[in-house]
C-alpha positions as CSV (number, residue, x, y, z in Angstrom):
1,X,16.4,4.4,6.6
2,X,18.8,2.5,4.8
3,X,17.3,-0.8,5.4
4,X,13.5,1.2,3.9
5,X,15.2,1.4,0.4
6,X,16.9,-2.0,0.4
7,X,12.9,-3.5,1.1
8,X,11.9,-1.0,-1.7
9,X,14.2,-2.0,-3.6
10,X,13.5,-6.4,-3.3
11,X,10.6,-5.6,-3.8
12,X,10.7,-4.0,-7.3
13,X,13.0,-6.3,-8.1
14,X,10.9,-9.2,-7.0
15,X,8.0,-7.9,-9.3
16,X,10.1,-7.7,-12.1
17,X,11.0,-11.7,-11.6
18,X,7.7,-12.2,-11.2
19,X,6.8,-10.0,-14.8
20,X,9.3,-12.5,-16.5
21,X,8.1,-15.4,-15.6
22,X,4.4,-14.7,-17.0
23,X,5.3,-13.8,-19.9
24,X,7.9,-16.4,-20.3
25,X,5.1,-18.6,-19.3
């Protein structure tokens, strides 16, 4: 269960790197 939210969790913060860099670009 644990390793569910850690996925969750790369994954948000994986589309958040993704947000910054098209709007940086």
């Amino acid at each position: 269960m644990l390793a569910e939210l850690l996925v969750e969790l790369i994954k948000v913060v994986l589309k958040g790197q993704v947000g910054v860099e098209l709007v940086l670009n």
